[in-house]
PAZAPA-4460 file (N, C-alpha, C; in steps of 0.05 Angstrom, whole numbers, plus 32768, in hexadecimal, padded with zeros to 4 digits):
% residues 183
    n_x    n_y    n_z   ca_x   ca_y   ca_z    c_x    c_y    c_z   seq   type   mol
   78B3   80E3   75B3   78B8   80CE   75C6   78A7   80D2   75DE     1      X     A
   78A0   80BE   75EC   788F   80BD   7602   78A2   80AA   761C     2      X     A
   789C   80BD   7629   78AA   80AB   7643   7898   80BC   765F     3      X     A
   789C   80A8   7670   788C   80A8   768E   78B0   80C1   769A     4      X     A
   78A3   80CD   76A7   78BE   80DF   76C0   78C3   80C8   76D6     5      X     A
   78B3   80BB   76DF   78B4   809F   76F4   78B3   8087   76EA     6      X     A
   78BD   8078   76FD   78C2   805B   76F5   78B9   804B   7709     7      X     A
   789F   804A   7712   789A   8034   772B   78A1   8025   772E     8      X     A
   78AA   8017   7745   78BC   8008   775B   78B4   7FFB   7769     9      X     A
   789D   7FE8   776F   7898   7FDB   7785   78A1   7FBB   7795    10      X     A
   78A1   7FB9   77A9   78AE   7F9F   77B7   7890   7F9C   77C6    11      X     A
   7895   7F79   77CF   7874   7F6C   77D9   787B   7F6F   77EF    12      X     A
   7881   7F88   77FF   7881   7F88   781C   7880   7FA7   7822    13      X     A
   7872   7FA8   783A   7863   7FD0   783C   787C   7FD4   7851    14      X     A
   7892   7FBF   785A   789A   7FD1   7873   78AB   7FD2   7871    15      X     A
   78C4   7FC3   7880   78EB   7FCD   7879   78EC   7FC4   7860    16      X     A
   78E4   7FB5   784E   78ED   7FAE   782E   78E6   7FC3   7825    17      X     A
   78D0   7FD3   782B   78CE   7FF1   7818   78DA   8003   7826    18      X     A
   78D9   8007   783A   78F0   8015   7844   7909   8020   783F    19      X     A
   7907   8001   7838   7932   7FF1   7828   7932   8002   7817    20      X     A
   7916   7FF6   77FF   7923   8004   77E5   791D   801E   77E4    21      X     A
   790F   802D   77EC   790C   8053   77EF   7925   8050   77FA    22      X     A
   7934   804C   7805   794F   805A   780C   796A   8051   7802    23      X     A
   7964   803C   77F0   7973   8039   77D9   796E   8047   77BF    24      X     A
   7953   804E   77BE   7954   805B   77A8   795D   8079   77AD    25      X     A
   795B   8081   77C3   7968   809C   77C6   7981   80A8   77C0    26      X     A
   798F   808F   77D5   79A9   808A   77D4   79BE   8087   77BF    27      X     A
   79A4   807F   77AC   79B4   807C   778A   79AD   8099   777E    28      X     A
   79A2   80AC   778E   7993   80C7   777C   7982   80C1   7769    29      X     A
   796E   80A9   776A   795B   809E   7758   7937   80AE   7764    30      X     A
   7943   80C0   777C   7926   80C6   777C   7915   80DF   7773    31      X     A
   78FE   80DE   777B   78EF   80EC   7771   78F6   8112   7768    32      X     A
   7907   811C   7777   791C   8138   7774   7933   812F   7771    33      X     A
   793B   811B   776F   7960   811C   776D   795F   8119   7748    34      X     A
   7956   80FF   7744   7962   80FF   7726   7952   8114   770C    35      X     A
   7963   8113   76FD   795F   812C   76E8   7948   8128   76DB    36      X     A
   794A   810F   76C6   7930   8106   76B6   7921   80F6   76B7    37      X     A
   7929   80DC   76C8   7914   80CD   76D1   7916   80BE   76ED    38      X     A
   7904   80BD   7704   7904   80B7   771F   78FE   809D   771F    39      X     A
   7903   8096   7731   78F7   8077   773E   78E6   8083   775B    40      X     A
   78C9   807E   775B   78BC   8083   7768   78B0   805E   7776    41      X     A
   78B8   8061   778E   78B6   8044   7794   789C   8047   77A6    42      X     A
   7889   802E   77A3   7868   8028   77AA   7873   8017   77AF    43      X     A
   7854   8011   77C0   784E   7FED   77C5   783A   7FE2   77B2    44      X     A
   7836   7FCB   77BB   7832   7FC7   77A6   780F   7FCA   779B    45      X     A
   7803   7FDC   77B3   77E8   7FD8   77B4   77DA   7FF0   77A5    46      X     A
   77ED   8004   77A5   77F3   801A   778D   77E6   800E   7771    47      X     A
   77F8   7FFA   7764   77EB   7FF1   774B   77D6   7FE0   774B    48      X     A
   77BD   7FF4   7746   77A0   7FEC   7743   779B   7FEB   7728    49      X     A
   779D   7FD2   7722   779B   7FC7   7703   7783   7FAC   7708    50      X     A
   777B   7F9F   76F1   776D   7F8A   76EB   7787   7F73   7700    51      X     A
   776C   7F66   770C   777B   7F4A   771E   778B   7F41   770D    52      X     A
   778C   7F3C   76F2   779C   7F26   76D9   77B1   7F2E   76D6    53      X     A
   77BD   7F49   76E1   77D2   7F59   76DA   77EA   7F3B   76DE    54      X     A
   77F1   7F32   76F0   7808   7F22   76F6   780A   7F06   76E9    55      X     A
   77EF   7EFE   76D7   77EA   7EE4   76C2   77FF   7EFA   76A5    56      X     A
   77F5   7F13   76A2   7803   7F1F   768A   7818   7F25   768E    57      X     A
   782A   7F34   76A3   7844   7F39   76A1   7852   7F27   769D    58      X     A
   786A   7F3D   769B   787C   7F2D   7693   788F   7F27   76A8    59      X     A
   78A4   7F0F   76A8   78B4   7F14   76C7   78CB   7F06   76BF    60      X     A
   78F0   7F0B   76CB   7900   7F00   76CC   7906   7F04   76E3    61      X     A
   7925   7EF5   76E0   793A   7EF5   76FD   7948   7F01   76F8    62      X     A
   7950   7F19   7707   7977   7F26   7702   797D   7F22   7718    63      X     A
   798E   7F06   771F   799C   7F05   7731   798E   7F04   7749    64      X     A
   7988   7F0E   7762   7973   7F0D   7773   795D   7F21   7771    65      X     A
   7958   7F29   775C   7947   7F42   775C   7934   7F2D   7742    66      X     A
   7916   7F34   7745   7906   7F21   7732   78F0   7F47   772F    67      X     A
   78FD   7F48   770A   78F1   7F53   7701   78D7   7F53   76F1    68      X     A
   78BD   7F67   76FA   78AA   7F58   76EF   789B   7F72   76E2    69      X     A
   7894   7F72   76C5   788C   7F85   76B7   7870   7F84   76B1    70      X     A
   785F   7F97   76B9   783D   7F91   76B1   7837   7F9A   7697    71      X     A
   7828   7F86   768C   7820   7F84   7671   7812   7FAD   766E    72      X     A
   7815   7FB9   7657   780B   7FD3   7651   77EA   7FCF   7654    73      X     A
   77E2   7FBB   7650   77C6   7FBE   7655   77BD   7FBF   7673    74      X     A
   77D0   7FBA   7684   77C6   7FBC   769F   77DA   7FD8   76AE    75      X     A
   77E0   7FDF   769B   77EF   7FFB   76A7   77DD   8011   76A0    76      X     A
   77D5   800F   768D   77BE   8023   7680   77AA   801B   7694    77      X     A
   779D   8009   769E   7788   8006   76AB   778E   800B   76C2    78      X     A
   77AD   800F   76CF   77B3   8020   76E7   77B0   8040   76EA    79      X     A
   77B2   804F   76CD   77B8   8065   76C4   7795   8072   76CB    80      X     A
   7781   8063   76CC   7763   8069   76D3   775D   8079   76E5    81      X     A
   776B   806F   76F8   7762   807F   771A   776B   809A   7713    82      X     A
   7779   80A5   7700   7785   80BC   76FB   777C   80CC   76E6    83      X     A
   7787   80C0   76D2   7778   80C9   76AC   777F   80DA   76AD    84      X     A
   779C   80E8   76B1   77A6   8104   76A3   77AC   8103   768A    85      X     A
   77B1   8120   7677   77B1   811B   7663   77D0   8106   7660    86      X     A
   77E5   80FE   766E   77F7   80F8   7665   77EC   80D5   766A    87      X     A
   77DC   80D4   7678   77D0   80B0   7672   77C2   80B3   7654    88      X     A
   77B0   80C7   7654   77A3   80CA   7638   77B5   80BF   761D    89      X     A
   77CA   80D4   7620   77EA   80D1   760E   77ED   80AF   7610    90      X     A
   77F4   80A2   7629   77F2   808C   762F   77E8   8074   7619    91      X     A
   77D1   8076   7620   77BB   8063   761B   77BD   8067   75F3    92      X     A
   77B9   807C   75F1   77B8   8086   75D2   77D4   8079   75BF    93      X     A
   77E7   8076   75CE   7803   8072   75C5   780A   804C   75C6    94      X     A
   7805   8043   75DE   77F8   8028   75D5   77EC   8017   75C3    95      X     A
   77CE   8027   75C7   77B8   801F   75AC   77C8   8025   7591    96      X     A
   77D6   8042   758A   77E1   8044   756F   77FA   8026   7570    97      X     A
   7812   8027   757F   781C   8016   757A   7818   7FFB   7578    98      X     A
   77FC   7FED   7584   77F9   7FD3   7585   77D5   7FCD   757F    99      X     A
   77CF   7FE2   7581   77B6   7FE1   7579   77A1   7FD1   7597   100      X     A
   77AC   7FCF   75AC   779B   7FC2   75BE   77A2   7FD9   75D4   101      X     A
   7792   7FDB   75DC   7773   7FD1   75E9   7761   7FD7   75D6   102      X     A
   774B   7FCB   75C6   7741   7FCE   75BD   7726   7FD9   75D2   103      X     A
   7709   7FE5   75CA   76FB   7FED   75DE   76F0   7FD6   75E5   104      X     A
   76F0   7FC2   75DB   76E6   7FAB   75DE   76F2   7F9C   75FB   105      X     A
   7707   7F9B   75F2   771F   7F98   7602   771B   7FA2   761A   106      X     A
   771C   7FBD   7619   7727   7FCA   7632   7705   7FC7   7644   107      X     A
   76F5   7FC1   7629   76DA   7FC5   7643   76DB   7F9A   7658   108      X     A
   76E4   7F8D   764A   76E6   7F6E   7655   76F6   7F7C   7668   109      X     A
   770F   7F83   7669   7724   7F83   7672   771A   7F93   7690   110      X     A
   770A   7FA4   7688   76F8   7FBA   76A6   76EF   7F9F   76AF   111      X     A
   76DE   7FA1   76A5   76C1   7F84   76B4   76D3   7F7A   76C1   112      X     A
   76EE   7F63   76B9   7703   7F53   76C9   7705   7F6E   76E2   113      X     A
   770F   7F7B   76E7   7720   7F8C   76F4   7701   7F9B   7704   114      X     A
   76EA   7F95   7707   76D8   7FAC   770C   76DC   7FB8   7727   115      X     A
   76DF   7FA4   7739   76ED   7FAE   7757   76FB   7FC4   7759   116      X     A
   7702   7FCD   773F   7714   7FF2   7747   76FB   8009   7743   117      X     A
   76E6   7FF8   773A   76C8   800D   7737   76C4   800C   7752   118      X     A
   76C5   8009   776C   76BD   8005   7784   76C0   8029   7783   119      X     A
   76B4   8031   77A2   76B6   8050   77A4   76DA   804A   77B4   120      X     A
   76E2   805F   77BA   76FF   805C   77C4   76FC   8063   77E1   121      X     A
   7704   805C   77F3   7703   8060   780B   770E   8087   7811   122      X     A
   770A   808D   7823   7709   80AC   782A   7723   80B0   782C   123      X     A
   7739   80A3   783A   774E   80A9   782D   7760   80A6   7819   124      X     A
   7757   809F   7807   7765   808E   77EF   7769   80B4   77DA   125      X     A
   777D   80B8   77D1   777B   80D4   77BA   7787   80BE   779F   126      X     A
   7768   80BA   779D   776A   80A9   777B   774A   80B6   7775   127      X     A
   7755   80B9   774F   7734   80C4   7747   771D   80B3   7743   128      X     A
   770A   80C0   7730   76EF   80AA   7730   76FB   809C   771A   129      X     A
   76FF   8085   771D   7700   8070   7702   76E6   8072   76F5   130      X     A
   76D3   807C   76F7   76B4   8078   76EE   76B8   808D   76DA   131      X     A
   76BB   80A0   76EC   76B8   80B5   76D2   76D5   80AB   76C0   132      X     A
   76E5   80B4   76CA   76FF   80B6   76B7   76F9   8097   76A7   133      X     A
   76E9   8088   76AF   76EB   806F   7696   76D5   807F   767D   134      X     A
   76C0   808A   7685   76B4   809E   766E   76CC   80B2   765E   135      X     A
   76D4   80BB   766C   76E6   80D0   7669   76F8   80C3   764E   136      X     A
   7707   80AC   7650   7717   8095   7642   7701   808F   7626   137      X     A
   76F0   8088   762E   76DC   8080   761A   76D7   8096   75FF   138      X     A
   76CE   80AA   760B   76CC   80C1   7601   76E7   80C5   75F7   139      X     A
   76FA   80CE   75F9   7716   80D2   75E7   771E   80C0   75E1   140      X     A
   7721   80A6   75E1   772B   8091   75CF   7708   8088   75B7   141      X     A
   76F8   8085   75C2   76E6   807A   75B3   76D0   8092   75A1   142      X     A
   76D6   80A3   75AC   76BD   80B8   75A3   76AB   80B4   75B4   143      X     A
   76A2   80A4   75C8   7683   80A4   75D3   7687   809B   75EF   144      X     A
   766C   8092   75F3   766A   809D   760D   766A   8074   7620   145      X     A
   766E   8078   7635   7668   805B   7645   7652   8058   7655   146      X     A
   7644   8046   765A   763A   8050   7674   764B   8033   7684   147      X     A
   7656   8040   7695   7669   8030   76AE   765B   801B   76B1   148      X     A
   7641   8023   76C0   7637   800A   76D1   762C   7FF8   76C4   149      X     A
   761A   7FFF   76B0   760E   7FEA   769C   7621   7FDB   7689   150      X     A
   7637   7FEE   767D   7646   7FD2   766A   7661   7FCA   7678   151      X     A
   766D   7FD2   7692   767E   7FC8   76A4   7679   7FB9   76BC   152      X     A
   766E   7FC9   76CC   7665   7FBF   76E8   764E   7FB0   76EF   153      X     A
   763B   7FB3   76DE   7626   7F9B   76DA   762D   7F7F   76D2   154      X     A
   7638   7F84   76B6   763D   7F6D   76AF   7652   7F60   76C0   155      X     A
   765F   7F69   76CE   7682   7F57   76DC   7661   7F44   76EB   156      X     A
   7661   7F62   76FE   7650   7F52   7713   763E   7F3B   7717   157      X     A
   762C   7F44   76FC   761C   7F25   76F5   7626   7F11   76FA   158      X     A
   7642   7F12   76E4   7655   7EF8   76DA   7658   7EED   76F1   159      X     A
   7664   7EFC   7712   7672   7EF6   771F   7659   7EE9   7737   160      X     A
   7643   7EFA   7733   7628   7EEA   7748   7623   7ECD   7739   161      X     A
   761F   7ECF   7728   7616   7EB7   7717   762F   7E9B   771A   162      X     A
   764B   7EA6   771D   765C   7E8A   772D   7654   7E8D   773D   163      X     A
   764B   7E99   7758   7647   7E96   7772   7625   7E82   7775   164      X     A
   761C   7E84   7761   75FD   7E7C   7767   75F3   7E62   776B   165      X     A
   7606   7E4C   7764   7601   7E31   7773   7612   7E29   7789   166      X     A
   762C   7E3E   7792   7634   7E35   77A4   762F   7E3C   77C0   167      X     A
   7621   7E55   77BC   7619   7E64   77E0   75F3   7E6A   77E1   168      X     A
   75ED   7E57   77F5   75D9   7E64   77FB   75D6   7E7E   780A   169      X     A
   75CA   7E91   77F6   75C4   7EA9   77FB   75AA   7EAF   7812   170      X     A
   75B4   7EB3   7830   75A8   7EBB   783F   759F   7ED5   7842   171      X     A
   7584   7ECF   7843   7573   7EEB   783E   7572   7EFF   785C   172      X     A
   7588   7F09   7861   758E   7F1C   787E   7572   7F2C   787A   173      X     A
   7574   7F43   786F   7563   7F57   7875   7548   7F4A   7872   174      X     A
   7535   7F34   7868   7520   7F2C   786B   7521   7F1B   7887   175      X     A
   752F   7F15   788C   7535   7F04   78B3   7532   7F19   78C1   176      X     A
   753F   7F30   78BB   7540   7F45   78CE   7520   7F53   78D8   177      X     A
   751D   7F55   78BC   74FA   7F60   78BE   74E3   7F53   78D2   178      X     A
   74EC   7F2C   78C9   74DD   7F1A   78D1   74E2   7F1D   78F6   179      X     A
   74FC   7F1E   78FB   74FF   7F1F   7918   74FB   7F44   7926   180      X     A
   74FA   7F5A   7913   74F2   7F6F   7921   74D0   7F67   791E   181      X     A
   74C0   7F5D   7912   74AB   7F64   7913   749A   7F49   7925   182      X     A
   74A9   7F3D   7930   7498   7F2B   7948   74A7   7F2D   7963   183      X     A
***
């Protein structure tokens, strides 16, 4: 059997709503040292760095005033990136056997959608290289190797210049700049 020790928790607010619930979850002994076998570790919601589409796939009800909303496994595995321990490895592997998707096909569309987590991470951020660890993924699920930028980050980017290309004229800064330092 496979199971997570945490259970992420997040509410769409960074200040007394999270607040609220960190000290409800305490209060219930739901946190991170109180309960035995599995915690409720409560984020916001900016924690889950998944593909933008994540909230078209979940899933979502009502209990009462609480609106629960479950992200599809393909965008939890693609949260599991910034990290790639072997227990995402376990992860990812346990998915594909049970449902057979992400296919690499899949999961490489599914990058391109999502490429904005290839950005570098700001200096305080403690999240890993998605670059490598997406090789890393490649390599143990596929046998081989990726190259990131050419079949992920190129292609999104094209896609995404190429909508932009009849609607903004593209002002040429650094050739103005030249033109006005050199007279």
């Amino acid at each position: 059997m496979f199971t997570s020790n945490d259970v992420d928790l997040f509410c769409g607010e960074w200040g007394d709503e999270y607040k609220e619930l960190n000290e409800i979850v305490k209060r219930a002994g739901l946190g991170k040292n109180q309960a035995t076998n599995v915690y409720v570790q409560v984020c916001v919601e900016g924690n889950f760095r998944t593909s933008p589409r994540w909230r078209g796939r979940a899933w979502s009800t009502q209990v009462g005033n609480i609106r629960l909303t479950l992200p599809h496994p393909t965008d939890i595995l693609i949260a599991k990136l910034h990290r790639l321990e072997e227990k995402d490895l376990r992860a990812f592997r346990l998915v594909i056997e049970r449902t057979g998707h992400p296919t690499e096909e899949e999961m490489r569309r599914e990058l391109q959608a999502a490429v904005d987590l290839f950005r570098p991470n700001f200096d305080e951020e403690m999240v890993g290289d998605i670059t490598t660890n997406t090789r890393v993924l490649w390599q143990e699920l596929w046998g081989k190797d990726i190259n990131v930028r050419q079949e992920i980050i190129a292609p999104a980017i094209a896609l995404r210049n190429e909508g932009y290309a009849d609607d903004i004229a593209r002002e040429d800064y650094s050739g103005r700049l030249r033109e006005l330092g050199e007279s």
